[in-house]
C-alpha positions as CSV (number, residue, x, y, z in Angstrom):
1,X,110.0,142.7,111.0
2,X,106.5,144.0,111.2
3,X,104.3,142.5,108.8
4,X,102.4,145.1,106.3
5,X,99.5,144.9,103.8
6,X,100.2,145.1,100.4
7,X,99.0,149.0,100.6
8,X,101.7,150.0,103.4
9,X,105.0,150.1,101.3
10,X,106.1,151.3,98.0
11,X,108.1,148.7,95.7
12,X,111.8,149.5,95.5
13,X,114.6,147.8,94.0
14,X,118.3,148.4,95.6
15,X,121.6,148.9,93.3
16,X,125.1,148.4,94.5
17,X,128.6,148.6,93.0
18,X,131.6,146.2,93.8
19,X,134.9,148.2,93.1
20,X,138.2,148.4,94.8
21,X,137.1,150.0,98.0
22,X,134.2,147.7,98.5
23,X,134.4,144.0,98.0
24,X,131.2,141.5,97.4
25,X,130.7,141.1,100.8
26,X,131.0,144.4,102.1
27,X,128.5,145.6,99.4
28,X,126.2,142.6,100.9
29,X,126.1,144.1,103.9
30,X,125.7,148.1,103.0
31,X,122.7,146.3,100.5
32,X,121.3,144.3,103.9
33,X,121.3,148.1,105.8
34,X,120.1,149.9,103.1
35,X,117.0,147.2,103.0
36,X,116.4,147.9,106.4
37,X,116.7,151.9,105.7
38,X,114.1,151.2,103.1
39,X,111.7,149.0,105.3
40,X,112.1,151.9,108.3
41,X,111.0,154.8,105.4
42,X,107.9,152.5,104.0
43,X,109.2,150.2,101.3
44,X,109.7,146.9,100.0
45,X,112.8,146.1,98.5
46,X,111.8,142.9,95.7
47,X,115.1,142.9,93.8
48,X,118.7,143.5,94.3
49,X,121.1,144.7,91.3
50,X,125.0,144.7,91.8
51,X,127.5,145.4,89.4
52,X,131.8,145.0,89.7
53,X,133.4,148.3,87.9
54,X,136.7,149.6,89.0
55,X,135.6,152.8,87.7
56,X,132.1,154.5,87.7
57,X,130.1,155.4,85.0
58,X,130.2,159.2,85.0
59,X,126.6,159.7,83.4
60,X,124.8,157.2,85.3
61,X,127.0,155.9,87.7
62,X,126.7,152.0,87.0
63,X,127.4,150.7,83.2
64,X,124.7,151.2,79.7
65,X,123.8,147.3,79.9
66,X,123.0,146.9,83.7
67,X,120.7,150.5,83.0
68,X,118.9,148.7,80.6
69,X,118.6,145.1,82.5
70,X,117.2,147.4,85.2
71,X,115.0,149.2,83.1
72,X,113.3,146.4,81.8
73,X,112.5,144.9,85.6
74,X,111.7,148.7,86.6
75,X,108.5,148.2,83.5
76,X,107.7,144.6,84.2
77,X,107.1,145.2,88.0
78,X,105.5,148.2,88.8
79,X,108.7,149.3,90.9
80,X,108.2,152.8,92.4
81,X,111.7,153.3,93.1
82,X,115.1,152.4,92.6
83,X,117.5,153.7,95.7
84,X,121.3,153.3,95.3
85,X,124.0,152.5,97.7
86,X,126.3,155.4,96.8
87,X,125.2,158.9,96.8
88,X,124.8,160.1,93.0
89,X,125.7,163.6,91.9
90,X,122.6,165.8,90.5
91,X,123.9,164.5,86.7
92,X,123.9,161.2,87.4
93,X,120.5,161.2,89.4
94,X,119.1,163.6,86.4
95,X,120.3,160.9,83.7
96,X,119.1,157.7,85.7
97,X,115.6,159.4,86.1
98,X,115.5,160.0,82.1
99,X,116.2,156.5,81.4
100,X,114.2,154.5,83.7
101,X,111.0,157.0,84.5
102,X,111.1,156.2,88.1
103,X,112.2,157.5,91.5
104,X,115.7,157.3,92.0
105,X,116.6,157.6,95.4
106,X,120.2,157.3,96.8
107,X,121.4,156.5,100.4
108,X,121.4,159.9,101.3
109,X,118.3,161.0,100.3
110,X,116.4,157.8,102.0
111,X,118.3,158.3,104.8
112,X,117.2,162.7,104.8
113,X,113.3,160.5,104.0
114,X,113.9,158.9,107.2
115,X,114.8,162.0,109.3
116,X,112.0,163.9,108.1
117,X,109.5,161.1,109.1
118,X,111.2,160.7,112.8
119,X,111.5,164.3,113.2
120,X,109.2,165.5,116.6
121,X,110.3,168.7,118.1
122,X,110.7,171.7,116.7
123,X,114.5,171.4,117.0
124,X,115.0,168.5,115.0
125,X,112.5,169.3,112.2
126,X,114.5,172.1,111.7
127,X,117.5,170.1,111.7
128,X,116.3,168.3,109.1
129,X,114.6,170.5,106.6
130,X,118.1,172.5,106.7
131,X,120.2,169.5,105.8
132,X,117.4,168.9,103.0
133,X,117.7,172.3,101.3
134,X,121.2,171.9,101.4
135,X,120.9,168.6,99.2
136,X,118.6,169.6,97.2
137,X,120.2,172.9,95.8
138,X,122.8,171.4,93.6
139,X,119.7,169.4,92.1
140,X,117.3,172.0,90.8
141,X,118.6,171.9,87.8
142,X,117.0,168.5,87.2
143,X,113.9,169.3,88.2
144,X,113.3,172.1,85.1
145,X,114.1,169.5,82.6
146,X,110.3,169.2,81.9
147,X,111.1,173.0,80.4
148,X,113.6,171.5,78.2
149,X,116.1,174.5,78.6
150,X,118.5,172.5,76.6
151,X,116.6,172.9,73.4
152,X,116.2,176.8,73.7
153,X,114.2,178.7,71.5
154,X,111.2,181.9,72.5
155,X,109.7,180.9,75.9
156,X,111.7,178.5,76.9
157,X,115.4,178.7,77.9
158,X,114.7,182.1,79.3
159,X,112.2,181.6,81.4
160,X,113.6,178.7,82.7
161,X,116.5,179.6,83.8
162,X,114.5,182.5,85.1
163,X,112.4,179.8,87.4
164,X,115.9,177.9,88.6
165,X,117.7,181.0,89.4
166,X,114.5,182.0,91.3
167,X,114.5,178.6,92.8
168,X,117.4,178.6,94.0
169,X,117.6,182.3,96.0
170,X,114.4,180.8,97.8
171,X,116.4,177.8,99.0
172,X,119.5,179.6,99.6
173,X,117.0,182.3,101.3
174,X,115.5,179.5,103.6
175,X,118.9,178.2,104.4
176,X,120.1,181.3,105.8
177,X,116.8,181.2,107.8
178,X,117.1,178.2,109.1
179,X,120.7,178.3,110.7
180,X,119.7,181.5,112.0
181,X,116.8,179.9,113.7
182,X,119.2,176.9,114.5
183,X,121.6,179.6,116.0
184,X,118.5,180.5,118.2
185,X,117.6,177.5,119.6
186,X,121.1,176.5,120.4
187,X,121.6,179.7,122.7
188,X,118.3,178.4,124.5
189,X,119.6,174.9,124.6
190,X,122.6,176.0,126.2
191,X,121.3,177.9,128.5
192,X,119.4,174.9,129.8
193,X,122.3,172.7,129.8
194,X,123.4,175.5,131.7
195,X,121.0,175.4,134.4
196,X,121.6,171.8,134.7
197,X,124.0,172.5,136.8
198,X,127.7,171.0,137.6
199,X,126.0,167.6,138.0
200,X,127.8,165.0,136.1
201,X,126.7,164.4,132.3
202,X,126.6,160.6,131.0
203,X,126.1,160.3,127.0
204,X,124.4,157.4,125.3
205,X,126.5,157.4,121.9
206,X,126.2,154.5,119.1
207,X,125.4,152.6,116.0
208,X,121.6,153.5,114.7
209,X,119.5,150.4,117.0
210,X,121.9,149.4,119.0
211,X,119.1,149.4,121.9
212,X,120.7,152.8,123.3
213,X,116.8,154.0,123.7
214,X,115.8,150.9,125.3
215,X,119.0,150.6,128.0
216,X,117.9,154.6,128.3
217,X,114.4,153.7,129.3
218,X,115.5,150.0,132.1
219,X,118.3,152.9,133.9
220,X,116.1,156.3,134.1
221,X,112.9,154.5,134.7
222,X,111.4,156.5,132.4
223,X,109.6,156.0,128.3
224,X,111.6,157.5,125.7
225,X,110.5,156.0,122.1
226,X,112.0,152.8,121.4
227,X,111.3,150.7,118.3
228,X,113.2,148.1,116.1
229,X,114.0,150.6,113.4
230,X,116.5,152.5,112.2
231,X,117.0,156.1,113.5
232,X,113.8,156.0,115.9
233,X,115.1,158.6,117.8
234,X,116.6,162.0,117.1
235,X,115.5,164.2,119.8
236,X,118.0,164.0,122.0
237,X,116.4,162.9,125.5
238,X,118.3,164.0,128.8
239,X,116.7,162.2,132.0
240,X,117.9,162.5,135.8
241,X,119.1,159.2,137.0
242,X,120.2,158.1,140.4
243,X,122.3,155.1,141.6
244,X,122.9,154.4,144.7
245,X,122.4,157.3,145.9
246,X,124.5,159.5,143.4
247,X,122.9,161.5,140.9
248,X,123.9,162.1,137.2
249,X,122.9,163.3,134.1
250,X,122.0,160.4,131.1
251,X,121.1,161.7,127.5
252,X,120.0,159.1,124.4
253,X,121.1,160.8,121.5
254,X,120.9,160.1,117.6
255,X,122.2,156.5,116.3
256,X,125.2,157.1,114.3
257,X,125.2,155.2,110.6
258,X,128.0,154.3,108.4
259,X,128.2,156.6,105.4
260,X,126.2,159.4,107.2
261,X,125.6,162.6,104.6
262,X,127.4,165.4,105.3
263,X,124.5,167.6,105.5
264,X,122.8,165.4,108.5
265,X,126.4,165.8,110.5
266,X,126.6,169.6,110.2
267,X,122.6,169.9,110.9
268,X,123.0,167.3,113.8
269,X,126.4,168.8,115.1
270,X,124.5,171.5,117.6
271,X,122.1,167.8,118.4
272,X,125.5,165.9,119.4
273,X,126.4,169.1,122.1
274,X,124.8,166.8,124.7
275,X,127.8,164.2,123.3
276,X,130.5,167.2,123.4
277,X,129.8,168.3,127.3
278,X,129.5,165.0,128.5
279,X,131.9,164.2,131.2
280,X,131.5,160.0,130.3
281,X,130.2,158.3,127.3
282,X,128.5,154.8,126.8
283,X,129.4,153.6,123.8
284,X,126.7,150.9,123.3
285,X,127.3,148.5,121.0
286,X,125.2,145.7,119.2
287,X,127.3,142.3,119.5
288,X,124.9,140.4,117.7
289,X,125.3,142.3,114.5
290,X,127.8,140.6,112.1
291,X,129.6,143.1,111.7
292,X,129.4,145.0,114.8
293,X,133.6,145.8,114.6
294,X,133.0,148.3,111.7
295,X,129.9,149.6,113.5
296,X,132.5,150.4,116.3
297,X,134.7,152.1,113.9
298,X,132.2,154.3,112.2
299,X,131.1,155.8,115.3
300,X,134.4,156.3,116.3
301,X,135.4,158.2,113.5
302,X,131.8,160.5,113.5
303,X,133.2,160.9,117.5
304,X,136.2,162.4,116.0
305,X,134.8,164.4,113.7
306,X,132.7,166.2,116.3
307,X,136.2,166.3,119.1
308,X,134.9,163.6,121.3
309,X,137.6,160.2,120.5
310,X,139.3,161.4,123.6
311,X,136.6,161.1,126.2
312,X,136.4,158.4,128.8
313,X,134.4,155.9,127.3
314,X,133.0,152.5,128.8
315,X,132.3,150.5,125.8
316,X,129.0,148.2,126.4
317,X,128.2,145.2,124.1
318,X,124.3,145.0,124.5
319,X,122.2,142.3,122.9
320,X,124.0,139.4,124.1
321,X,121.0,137.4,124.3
322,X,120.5,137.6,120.9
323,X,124.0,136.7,119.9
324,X,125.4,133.1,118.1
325,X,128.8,132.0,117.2
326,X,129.1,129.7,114.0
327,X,130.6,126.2,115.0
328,X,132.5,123.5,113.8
329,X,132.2,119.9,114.0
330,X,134.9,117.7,115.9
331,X,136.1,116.1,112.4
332,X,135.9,119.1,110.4
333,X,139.7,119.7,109.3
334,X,139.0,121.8,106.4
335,X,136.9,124.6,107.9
336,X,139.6,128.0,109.1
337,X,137.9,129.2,112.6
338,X,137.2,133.0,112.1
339,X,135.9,135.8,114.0
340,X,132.6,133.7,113.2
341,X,133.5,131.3,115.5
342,X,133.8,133.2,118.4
343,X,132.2,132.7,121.8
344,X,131.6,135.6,123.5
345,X,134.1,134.8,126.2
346,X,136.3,134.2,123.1
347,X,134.9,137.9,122.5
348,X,136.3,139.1,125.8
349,X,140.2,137.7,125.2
350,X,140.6,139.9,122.3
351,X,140.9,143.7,122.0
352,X,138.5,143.6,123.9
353,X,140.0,143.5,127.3
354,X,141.8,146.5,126.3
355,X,138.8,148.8,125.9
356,X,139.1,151.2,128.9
357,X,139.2,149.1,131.6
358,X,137.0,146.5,130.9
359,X,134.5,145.9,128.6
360,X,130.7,145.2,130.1
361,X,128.4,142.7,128.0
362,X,124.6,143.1,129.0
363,X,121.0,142.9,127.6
364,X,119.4,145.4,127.9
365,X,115.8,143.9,126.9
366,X,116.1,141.3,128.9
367,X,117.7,143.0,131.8
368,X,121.2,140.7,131.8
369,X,124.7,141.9,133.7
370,X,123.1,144.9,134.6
371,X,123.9,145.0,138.7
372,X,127.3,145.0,137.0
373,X,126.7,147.7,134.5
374,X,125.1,150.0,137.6
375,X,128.1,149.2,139.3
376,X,130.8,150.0,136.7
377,X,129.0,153.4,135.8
378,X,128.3,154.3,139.4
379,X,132.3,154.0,140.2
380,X,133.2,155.9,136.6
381,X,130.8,158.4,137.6
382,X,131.6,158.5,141.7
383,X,135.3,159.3,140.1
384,X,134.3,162.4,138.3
385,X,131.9,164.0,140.8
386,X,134.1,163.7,143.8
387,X,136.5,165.5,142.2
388,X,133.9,168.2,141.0
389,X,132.1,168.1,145.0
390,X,135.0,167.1,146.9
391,X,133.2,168.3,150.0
392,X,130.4,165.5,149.9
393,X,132.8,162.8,149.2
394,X,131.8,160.9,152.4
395,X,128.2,160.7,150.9
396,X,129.5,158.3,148.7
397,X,131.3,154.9,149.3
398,X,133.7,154.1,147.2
399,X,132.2,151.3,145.6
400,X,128.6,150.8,144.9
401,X,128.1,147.2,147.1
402,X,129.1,148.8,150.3
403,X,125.4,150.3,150.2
């Protein structure tokens, strides 16, 4: 990570909760991501608080004691926020923020933070600032409790709930404004994908840095924003590439991220239209991650959600350089080899081999396997435009060597 000065980030302490869906380890990991949200949005996380409850607390989400264990680190430390895993309801956030006099922050709202920062075109701050209304109209409420409505009495209850109600017509106004302007630009951005042409259409899909920007950047020869954070780019970028001789299509699109809000994924769906009319995808995936499986899963399931798990896909492990198995000694007869232990030819001998054809395993920095990744998407893509320009077929050997 970059190092900052002591004036570049804002103190923050994380909270997560072990319960039946989400073991100590999984809740390890979502604590680890959500770090590196905060780090990417400007903080410094000092402190992490867990607690196991099978069932939530309703007011304030995690129990009275482990409020008032944090409360007392929130005074002694000058901690500017306190972000949780899970995403708290406009109660619970409202009743946290009472008790410990801080920012409270949850995963979706660092996450909508991080958006808004990224945000470059036009397009996408719209995108954004849409999917924020939309998450911060249940919460008004909370922010008129300096009126103290609940008390009523002669100028207060009234005109409070005057102030809220007018509150919320102006979001619900600017909503409405926004997905009319969203509507807009859509019919504009179609009409460009329409002028495109019927060349064929390659999508970069994948976890949030995953190095889809930076493979984007060695194949099209061109500098679209990379950076080791998450989400550092959400414009979707859509380049002309050519390989041996046969043109196509590549677009980088957003990183997908487990427990994405539901706001971001209907603001984003008209974004992930470059996904939708692609003819191939490239699901790019970051072996060196530990848990790089699950990453595979979540974007699976975001592909379904938008009608895309049925696409041809080539599945591409990037970061290879960067990746190390756990060993075990000779005479170590107690240690159970895991997942862990795996090589990554081990790697290949698993499901793997039954990803599409095969599975490719590059670097993308470092410029590994890539005559063989140019050679596997050149013969995907050969496949789909000679049916499309049958005509021209003889243009194009059949396999990219013969060149």
């Amino acid at each position: 990570m970059l190092e900052r000065t002591s004036t570049d980030y804002e103190r923050a302490i994380l909270i997560g909760v072990i319960n039946r869906e989400q073991n100590e380890e999984k809740v390890t990991e979502y604590l680890d991501e959500l770090e590196f949200l905060t780090y990417t949005a400007g903080g410094e996380v000092v402190k992490r608080f867990v607690q196991r409850m099978d069932v939530p607390n309703p007011k304030t989400l995690i129990g009275s004691g482990k409020i008032k264990e944090v409360q007392e680190y929130v005074l002694d430390n000058d901690i500017g926020s306190v972000i949780f895993d899970d995403e708290l309801t406009p109660a619970q956030q409202n009743n946290i923020e009472k008790t410990l006099k801080c920012k409270i922050i949850d995963r979706t709202s660092l996450i909508l933070d991080i958006f808004a920062q990224r945000a470059q075109t036009s397009y996408a701050r719209t995108q954004v600032e849409l999917a924020q209304y939309e998450y911060l109209l249940p919460r008004l409420t909370g922010l008129w409790t300096h009126l103290e409505r609940q008390r009523g009495g002669i100028g207060m209850r009234g005109p409070g709930e005057t102030e809220i109600e007018t509150d919320r017509r102006i979001v619900r106004d600017r909503i409405s404004l926004l997905k009319k302007k969203l509507l807009k630009i859509d019919r504009q951005m179609e009409t460009q994908r329409g002028n495109r042409g019927a060349l064929v259409r390659v999508a970069l899909v994948g976890y949030t840095n995953v190095g889809k920007s930076t493979l984007m950047n060695v194949i099209s020869k061109s500098e679209v924003f990379a950076e080791n954070k998450l989400f550092a780019t959400l414009d979707t970028t859509v380049r002309k590439v050519v390989i041996g001789n046969l043109p196509f299509l590549l677009s980088d699109t957003v990183g997908f991220i487990r427990k994405l809000p539901t706001q971001l994924v209907e603001s984003f769906k008209s974004t992930l239209d470059e996904v939708r009319e692609a003819d191939l995808l490239l699901h790019i995936v970051d072996i060196s991650h530990a848990q790089f499986e699950e990453q595979i899963d979540s974007v699976n399931n975001i592909l379904g959600e938008i009608d895309c798990a049925d696409k041809k896909t080539i599945m591409v492990f990037n970061k290879i350089d960067r990746y190390e198995h756990e060993t075990i000694d000779d005479d170590d007869l107690t240690t159970e080899k895991t997942k862990k232990h795996f090589t990554i030819e081990e790697w290949k001998n698993t499901w793997m081999q039954r990803v599409g054809k095969d599975a490719i395993f590059i670097s993308a920095l470092n410029k590994e396997n890539l005559d063989e990744f140019r050679k596997r998407v050149y013969n995907e893509v050969r496949e789909i435009h000679v049916t499309r320009f049958p005509y021209n077929n003889f243009l194009y050997p059949e396999h990219l060597d013969q060149y």
